[in-house]
C-alpha positions in Angstrom: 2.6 28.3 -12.9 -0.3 30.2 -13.0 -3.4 31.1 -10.8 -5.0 28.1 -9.1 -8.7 27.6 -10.0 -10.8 25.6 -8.2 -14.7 24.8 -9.6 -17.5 22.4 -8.2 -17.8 19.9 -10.5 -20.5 17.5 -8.8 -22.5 16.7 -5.5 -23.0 13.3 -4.4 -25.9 12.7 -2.1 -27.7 9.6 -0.5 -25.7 9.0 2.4 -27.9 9.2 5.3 -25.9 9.9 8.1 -22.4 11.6 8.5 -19.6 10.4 6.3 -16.4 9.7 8.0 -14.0 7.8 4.9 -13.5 7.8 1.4 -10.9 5.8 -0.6 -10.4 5.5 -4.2 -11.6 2.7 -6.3 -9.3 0.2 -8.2 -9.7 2.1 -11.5 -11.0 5.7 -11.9 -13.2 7.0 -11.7 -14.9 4.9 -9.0 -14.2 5.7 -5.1 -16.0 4.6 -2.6 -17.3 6.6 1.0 -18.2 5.4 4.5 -19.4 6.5 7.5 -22.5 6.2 10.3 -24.7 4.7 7.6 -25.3 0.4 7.3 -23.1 0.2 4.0 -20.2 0.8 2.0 -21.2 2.7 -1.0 -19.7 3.2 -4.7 -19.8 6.3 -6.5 -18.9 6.9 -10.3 -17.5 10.2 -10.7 -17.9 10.0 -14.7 -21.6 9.8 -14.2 -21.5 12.0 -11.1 -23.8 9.0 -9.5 -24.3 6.4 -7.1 -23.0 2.9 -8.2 -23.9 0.9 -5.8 -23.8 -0.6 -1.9 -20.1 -2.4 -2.4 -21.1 -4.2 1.0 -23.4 -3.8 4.0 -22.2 -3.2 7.6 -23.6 -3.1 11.0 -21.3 -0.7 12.7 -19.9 3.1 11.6 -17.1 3.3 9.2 -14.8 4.8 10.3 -11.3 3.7 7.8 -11.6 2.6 4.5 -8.7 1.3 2.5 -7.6 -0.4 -1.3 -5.2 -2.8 -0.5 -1.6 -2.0 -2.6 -1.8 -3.4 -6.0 -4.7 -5.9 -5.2 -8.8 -5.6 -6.1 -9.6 -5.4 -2.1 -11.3 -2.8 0.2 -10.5 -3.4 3.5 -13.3 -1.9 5.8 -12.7 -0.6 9.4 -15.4 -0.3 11.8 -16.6 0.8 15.2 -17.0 -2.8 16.7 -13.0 -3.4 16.5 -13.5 -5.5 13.0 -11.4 -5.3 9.6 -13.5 -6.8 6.8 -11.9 -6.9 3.4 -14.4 -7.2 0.4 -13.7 -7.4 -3.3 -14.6 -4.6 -5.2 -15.9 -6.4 -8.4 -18.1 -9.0 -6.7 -19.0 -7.5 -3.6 -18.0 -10.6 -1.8 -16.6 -10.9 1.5 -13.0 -11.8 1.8 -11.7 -11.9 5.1 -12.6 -10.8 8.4 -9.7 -9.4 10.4 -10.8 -10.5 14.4 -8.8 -9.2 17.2 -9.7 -5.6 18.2 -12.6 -5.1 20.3 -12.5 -1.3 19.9 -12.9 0.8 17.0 -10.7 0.5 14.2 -9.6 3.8 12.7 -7.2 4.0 10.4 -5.7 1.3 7.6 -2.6 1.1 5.5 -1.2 -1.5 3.3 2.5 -1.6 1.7 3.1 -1.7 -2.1 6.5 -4.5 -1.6 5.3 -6.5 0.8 1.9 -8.6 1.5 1.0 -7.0 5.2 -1.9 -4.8 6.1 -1.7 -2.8 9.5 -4.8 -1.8 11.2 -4.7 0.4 14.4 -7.6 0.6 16.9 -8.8 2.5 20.4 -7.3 0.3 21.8 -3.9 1.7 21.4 -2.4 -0.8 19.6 -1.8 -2.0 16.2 -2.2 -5.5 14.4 -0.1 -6.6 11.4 -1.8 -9.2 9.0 -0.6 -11.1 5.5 -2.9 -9.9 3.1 -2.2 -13.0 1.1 -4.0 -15.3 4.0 -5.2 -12.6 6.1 -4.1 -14.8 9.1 -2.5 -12.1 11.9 1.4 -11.7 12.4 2.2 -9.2 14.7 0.5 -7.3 17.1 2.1 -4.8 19.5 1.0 -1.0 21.4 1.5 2.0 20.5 -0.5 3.8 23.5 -2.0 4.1 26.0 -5.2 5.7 24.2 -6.7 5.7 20.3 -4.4 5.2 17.6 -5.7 7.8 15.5 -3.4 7.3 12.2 -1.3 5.7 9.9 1.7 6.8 7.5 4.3 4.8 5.9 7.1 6.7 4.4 7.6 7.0 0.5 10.0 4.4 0.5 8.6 1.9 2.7 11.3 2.0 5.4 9.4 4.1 8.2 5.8 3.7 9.8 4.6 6.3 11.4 1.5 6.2 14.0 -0.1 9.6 15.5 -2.4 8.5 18.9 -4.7 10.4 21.4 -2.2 11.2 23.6 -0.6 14.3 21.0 2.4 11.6 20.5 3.6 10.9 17.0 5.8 7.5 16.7 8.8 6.3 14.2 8.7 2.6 14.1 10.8 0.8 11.4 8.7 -1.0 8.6 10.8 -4.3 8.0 10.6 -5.3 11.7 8.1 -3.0 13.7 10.5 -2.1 16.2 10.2 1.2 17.8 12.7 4.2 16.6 11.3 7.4 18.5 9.3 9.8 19.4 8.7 12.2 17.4 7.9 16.0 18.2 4.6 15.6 19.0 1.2 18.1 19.3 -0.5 19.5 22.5 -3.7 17.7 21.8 -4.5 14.1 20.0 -3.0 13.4 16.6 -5.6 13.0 13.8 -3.6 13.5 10.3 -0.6 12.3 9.2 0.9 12.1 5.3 4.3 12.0 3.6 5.2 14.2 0.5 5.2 12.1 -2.4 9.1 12.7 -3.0 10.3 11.7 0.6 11.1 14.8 1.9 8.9 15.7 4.2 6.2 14.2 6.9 3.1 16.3 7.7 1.5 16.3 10.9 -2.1 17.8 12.2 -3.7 17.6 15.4 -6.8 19.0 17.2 -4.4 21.4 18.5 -5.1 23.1 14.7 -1.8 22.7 14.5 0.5 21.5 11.2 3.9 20.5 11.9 6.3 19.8 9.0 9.3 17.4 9.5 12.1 16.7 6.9 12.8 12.7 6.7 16.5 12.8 7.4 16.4 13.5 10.9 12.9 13.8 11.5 13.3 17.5 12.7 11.0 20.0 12.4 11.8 22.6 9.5 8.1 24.6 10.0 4.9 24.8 12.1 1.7 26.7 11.4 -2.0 26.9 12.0 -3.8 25.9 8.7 -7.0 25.7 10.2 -9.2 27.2 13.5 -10.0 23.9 14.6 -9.2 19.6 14.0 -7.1 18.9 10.7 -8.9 15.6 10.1 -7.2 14.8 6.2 -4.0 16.0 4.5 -3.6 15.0 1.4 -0.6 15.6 -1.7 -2.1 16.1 -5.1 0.0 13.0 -6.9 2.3 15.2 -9.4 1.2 19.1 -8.9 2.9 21.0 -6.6 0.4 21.3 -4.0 -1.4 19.7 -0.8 -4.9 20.1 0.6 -6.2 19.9 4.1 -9.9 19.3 5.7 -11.0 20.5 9.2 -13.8 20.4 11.7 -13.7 24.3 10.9 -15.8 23.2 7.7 -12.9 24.3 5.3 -11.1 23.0 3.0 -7.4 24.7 2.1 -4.5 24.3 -0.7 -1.4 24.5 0.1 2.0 25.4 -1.8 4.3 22.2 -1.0 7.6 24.5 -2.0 6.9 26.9 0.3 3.7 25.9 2.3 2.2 28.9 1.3 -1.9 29.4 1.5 -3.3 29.4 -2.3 -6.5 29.2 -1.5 -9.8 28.2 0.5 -12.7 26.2 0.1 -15.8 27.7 1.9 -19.4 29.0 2.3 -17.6 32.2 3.5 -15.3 32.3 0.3 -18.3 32.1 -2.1 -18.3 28.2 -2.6 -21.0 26.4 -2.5 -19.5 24.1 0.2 -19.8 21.9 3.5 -21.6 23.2 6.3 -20.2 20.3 8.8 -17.1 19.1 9.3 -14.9 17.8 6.7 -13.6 14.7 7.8 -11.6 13.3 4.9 -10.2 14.0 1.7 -9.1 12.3 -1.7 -7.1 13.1 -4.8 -8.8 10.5 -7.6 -7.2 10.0 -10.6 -9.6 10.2 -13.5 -9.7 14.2 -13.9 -7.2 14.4 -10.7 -10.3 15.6 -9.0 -10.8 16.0 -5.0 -13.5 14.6 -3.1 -14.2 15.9 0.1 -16.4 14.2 2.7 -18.4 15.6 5.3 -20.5 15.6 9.1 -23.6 16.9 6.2 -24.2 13.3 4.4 -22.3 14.9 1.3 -19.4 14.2 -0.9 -18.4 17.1 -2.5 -16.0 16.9 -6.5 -13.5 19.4 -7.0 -11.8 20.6 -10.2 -8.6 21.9 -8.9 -5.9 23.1 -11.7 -3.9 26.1 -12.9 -4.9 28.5 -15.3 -1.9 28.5 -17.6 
């Protein structure tokens, strides 16, 4: 396949303050970031520019998410609220009202109309995204819910809290399966491979744990990074999977073999972060990756093969 190149294509700066989410827009080559700043803001990547504050908010971002097949940004912040905005107006659509602790992580299903949020709280709420009126609300721990995955096909949700635990819950009901094997240390990534195949797992243990989706056993286990694995993230149709850390790096990965192709750092010559990377994105309008950071920046990536 080649040797994979990787070249800076852009910086975006303005944010004031750490950034702590980033989510594509509805079409490329928008996305948008968030973080310990008052507002949501909207980057084009064809101009390599600002766009514009999508919405203002009193509180840290902490989760951003599109809502499947919809025009909607729901908005998680550090005073327990879910705001949903639409991305063309701007204009608030909903405000989700029953955590009173931070929200951190947001996911929404492609075949049916429910949005899950998951708080500190240590527990989850399930909403209709056509009336945003609540439907379910249950816990999950004890401590912080860290993070959300639902499986490829939309049978399994997955939550990874505080407590090192990763759970199976079953997505038509939201009954509990199992535990999972779990990490020493809280759970703050978790990510299916876009065929079904496998489900990733990283902790602040700097741990990765791989699981195959038949049995949820664990086929491999390795240390991608010296410290937190905050993001990992499948490029949508090359073979390959990047990873942030509080270790300031950024790292593809092989998903045949899950073997290191190559790193993203001062140290390797890039002009990269010099904080933390907290999240990561694979946006589709060069099938770029957008890193975001504890330094106020959002960093573009051109990421390919040299044939």
């Amino acid at each position: 396949m080649g040797k994979l190149k990787i070249h800076k294509a852009g910086t975006l700066s303005g944010h004031q303050n750490p950034i702590f989410a980033i989510e594509n827009g509805v079409g490329a080559p928008i996305i948008y970031t968030g973080g310990n700043d008052k507002g949501v803001v909207e980057w084009n990547l064809e101009k390599m520019a600002f766009e514009r504050v999508l919405y203002p908010v009193q509180f840290s971002v902490y989760a951003l998410h599109l809502l499947s097949n919809t025009t909607l940004l729901a908005i998680g912040t550090r005073d327990g609220m879910g705001t949903v905005v639409h991305t063309e107006t701007g204009k608030l659509m909903a405000k989700l009202e029953h955590h009173r602790r931070p929200i951190f992580a947001i996911k929404s299903f492609k075949t049916k109309p429910e949005l899950i949020l998951a708080s500190e709280d240590g527990s989850v709420s399930i909403w209709n995204t056509q009336n945003f009126e609540l439907l379910y609300h249950f816990n999950v721990s004890s401590q912080t819910v860290r993070t959300i995955a639902i499986s490829t096909d939309e049978n399994w949700v997955i939550f990874g809290s505080k407590d090192g635990k990763v759970k199976l819950y079953n997505a038509r009901d939201y009954s509990f399966i199992e535990e999972l094997p779990a990490h020493a240390m809280p759970v703050t990534a978790l990510c299916f491979s876009p065929d079904g195949h496998y489900l990733l797992t990283g902790g602040r243990d700097a741990q990765l744990n791989v699981l195959e989706t038949v049995r949820f056993t664990v086929v491999n286990t390795f240390t991608p990074h010296l410290f937190t694995v905050y993001a990992i993230k499948y490029h949508p149709f090359l073979p390959i999977f990047a990873t942030a850390s509080r270790d300031k790096t950024i790292k593809i990965w092989s998903s045949d073999d899950f073997r290191l192709r190559r790193v993203i750092s001062l140290e390797r010559g890039f002009d990269s972060h010099v904080l933390s990377v907290n999240d990561l994105i694979w946006n589709g309008y060069k099938n770029q990756l957008i890193s975001v950071s504890d330094d106020k920046r959002a960093l573009v990536w051109d990421v390919f093969f040299d044939l």
